[in-house]
C-alpha positions as semicolon CSV with decimal commas, in nm:
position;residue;x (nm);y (nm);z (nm)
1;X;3,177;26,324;-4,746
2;X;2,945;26,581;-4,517
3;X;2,545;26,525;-4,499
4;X;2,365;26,762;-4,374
5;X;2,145;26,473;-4,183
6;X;2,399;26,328;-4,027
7;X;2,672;26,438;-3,788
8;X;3,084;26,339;-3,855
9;X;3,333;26,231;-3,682
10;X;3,683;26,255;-3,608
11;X;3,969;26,019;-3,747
12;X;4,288;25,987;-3,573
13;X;4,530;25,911;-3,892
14;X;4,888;25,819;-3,795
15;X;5,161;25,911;-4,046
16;X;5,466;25,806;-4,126
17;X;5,759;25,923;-3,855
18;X;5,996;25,885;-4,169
19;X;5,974;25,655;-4,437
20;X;5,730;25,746;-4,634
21;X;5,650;25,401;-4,678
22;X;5,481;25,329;-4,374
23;X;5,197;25,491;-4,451
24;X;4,872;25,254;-4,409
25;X;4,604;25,212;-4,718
26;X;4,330;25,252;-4,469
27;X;4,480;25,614;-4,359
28;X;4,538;25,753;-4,719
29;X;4,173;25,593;-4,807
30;X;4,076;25,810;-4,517
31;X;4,273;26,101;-4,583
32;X;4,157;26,113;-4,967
33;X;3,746;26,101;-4,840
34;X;3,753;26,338;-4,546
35;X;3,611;26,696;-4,604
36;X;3,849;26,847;-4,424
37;X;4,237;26,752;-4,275
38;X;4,372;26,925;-3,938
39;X;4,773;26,928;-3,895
40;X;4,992;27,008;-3,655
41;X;5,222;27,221;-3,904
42;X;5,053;27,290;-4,236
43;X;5,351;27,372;-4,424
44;X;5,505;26,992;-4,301
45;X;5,210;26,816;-4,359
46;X;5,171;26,952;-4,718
47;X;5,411;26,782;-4,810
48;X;5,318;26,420;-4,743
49;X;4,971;26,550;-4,872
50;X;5,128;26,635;-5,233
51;X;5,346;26,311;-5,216
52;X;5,022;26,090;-5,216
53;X;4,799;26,351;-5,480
54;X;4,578;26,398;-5,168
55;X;4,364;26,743;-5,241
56;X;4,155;26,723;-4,919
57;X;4,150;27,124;-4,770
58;X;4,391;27,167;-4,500
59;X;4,365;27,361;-4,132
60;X;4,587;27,410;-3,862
61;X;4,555;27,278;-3,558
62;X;4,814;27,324;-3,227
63;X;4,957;27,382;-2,932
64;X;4,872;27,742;-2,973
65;X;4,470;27,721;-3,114
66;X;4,361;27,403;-3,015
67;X;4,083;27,495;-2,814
68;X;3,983;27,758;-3,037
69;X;3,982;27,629;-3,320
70;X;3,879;27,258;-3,174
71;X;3,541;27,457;-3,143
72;X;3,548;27,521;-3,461
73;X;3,628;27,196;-3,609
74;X;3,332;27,020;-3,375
75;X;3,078;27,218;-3,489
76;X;3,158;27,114;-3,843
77;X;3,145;26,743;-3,758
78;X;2,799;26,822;-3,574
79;X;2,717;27,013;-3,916
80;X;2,834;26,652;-4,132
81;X;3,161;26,680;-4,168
82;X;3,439;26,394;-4,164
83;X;3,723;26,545;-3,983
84;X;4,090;26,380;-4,017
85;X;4,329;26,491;-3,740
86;X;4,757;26,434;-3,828
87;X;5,022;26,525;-3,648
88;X;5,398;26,627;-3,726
89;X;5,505;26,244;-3,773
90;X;5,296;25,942;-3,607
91;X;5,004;25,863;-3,371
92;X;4,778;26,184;-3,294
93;X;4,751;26,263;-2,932
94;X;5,093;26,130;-2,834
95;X;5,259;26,437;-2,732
96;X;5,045;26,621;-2,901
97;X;4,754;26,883;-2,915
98;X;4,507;26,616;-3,045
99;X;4,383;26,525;-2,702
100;X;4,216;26,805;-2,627
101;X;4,014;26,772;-2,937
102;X;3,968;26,392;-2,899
103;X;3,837;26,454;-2,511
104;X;3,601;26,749;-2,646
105;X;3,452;26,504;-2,923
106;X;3,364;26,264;-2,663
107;X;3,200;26,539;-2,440
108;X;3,004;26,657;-2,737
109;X;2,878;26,275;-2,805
110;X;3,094;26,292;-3,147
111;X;3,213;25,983;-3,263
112;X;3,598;25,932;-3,282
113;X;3,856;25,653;-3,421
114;X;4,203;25,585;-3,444
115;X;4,351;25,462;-3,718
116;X;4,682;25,266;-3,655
117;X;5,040;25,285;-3,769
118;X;5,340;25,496;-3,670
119;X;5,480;25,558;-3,347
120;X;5,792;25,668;-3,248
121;X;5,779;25,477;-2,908
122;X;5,658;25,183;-2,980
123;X;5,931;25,175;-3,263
124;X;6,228;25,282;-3,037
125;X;6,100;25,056;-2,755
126;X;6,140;24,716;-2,973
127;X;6,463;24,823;-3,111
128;X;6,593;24,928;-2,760
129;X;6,624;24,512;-2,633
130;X;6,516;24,654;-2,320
131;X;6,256;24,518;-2,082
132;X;5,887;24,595;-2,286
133;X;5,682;24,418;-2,107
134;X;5,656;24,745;-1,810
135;X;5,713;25,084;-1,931
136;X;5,630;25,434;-1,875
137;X;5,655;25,708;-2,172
138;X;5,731;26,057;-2,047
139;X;5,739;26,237;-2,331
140;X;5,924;26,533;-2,319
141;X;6,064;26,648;-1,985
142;X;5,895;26,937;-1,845
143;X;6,079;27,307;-1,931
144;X;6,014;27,437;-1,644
145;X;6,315;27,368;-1,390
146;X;6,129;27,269;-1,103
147;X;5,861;27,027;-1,261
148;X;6,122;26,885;-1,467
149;X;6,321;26,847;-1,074
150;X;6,003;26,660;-0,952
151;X;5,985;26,428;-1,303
152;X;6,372;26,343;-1,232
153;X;6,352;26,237;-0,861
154;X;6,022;25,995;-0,939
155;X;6,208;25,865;-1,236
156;X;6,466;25,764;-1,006
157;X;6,305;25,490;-0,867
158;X;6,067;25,395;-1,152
159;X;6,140;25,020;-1,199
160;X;5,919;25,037;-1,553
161;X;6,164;25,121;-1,874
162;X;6,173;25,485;-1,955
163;X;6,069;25,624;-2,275
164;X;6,145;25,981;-2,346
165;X;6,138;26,235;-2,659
166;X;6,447;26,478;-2,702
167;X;6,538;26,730;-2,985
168;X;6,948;26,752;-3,073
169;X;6,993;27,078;-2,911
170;X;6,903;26,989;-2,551
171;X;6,983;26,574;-2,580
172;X;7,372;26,712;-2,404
173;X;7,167;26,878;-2,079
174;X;6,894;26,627;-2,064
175;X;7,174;26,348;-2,060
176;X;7,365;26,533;-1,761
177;X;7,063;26,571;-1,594
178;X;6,966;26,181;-1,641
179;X;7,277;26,056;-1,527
180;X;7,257;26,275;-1,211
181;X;6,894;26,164;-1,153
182;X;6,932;25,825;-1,246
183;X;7,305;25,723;-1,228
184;X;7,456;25,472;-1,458
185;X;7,138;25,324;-1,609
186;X;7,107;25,137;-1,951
187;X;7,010;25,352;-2,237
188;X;6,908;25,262;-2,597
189;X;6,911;25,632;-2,784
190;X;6,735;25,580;-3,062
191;X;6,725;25,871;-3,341
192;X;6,608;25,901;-3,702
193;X;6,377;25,617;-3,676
194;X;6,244;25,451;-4,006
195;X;6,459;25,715;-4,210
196;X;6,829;25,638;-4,403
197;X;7,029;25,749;-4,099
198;X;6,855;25,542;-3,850
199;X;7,078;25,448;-3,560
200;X;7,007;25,268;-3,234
201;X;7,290;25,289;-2,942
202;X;7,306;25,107;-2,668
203;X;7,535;25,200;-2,402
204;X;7,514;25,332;-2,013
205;X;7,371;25,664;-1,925
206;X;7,719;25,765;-1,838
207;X;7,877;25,679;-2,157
208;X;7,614;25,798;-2,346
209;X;7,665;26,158;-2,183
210;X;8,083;26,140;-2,239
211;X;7,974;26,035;-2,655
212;X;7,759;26,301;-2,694
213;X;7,966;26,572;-2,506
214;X;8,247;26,476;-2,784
215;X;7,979;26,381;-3,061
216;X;7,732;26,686;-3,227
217;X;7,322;26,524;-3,129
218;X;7,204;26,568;-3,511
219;X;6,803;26,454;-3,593
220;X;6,512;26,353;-3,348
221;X;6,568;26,138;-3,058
222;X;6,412;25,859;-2,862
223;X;6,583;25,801;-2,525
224;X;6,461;25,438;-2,414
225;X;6,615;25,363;-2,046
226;X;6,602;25,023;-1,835
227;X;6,402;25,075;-1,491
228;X;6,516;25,057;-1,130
229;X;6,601;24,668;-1,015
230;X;6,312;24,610;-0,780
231;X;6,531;24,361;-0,565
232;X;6,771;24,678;-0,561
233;X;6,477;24,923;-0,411
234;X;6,377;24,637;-0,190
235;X;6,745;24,628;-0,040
236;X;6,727;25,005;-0,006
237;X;6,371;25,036;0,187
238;X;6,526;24,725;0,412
239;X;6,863;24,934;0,485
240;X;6,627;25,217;0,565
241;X;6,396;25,015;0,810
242;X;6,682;24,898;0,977
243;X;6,865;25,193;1,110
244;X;6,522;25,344;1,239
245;X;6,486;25,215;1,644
246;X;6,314;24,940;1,693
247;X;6,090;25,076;1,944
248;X;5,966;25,354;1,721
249;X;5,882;25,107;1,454
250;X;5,681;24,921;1,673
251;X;5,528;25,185;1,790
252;X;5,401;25,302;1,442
253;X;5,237;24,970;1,378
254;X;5,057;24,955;1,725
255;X;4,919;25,326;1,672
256;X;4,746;25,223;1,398
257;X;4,592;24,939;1,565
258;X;4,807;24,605;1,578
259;X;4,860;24,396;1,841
260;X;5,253;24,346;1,956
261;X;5,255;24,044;1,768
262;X;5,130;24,166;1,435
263;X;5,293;24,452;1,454
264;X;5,638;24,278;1,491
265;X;5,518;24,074;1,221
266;X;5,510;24,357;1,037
267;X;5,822;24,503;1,200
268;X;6,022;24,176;1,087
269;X;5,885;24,198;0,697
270;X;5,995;24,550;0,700
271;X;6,401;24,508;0,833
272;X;6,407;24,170;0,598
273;X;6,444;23,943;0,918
274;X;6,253;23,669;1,113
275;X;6,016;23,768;1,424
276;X;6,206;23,584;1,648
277;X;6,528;23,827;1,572
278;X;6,270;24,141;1,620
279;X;6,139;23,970;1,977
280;X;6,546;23,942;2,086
281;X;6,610;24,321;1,959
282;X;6,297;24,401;2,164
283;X;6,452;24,219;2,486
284;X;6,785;24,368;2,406
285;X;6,659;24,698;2,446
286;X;6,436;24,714;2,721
């Protein structure tokens, strides 16, 4: 509870992403002692508030107000007050207005802690069987149609698994779009996580496009994708190297400063061959 001598702080409370049931002791212990809770959507978050007889006083907190009202809800915590921060379904921050509230606390020496559980990621990335050791989470693609061009074309050579966020109505387009970006890639898409209907595909990018052309997307998705081979890029930069002249590459390497014979050291790495071959190319061509 607040005292007036002594400033708050912020909790980070995951929630469930579905079943109920996942809900941690140490987050409703928190929930039930705060002074005040700050949700994504009120009206959603009521809910799971009622379901666990939690009667803490309940604020908004989004996209929309988040600086605003971030303000608002820092001054409190410098006032005394405990301050727990929930999103829709999961881990605060993660796609999600809480990081501007979380970087503010730290600028305004307010103390801040996350409280584990949830997360639709993490949960779609060990169902996936996909590589986990490397990956990259991307949220949401961008709206906008040139960002979301830029996202695509880096994601085409990203050799870390993919995690992405989709909603039913645009998982068709953002499949399309994948498949042209990324071509026939593994996909796990993952939707309804933790709830009755959970289901976990596994197919390529290209079938998963043709299923869900013929199939209606219905509930929340989690598109987890298998990265770029890096012995495939390798092949790719080599092929690359190797129809540029061999002159020119040599010179590029001596402009910046090597000697001939590191720079067809260098030369030789690039085009995947020995410096010998590079010194008979040279001799061929002169």
């Amino acid at each position: 509870m607040s005292d007036s001598n002594k400033q708050g702080m912020l909790y980070l409370c995951a929630t469930p992403i579905g079943n109920l049931s996942d809900i941690t002791e140490r987050v409703l212990e928190t929930l039930k002692s705060v002074d005040l809770i700050a949700a994504e959507d009120t009206r959603n978050s009521i809910r799971l508030l009622n379901h666990f007889d939690i009667k803490v006083p309940l604020v908004s907190y989004h996209e929309h107000n988040k600086y605003d009202r971030a303000k608002e809800l820092i001054e409190k915590m410098r006032r005394g007050a405990d301050i727990a921060l929930i999103t829709d379904a999961g881990t605060p921050v993660i796609s999600d207005p809480g990081e501007v509230i979380t970087n503010m606390c730290h600028e305004a020496a307010i103390t801040v802690t996350s409280l584990p559980g949830p997360c639709a990621l993490i949960t779609a990335l060990s169902l996936s069987g996909l590589d986990a050791r490397r990956f990259v989470f991307e949220g949401f693609l961008p709206p906008d149609k040139k960002e979301r061009k830029k996202v695509l074309e880096r994601l085409s050579d990203e050799t870390r698994t993919i995690i992405l966020y989709e909603a039913p109505h645009h998982l068709q387009s953002t499949l399309r779009e994948l498949a042209e970006a990324l071509c026939n890639r593994q996909v796990a898409v993952c939707r309804e996580l933790t709830k009755k209907f959970e289901e976990v595909k596994r197919m390529t990018l290209f079938e998963a496009k043709e299923y869900y052309e013929q199939n209606e997307p219905r509930g929340e998705y989690v598109l987890v994708l298998s990265g770029r081979s890096e012995e495939e890029l390798d092949n790719e930069r080599i092929e690359q190297y190797r129809e540029k002249d061999i002159n020119e590459h040599m010179a590029e390497y001596e402009q910046k400063g090597l000697d001939h014979k590191e720079a067809m050291k260098q030369v030789a790495k690039d085009r995947g061959v020995s410096r010998r071959e590079i010194y008979k190319m040279l001799l061929e061509e002169k």
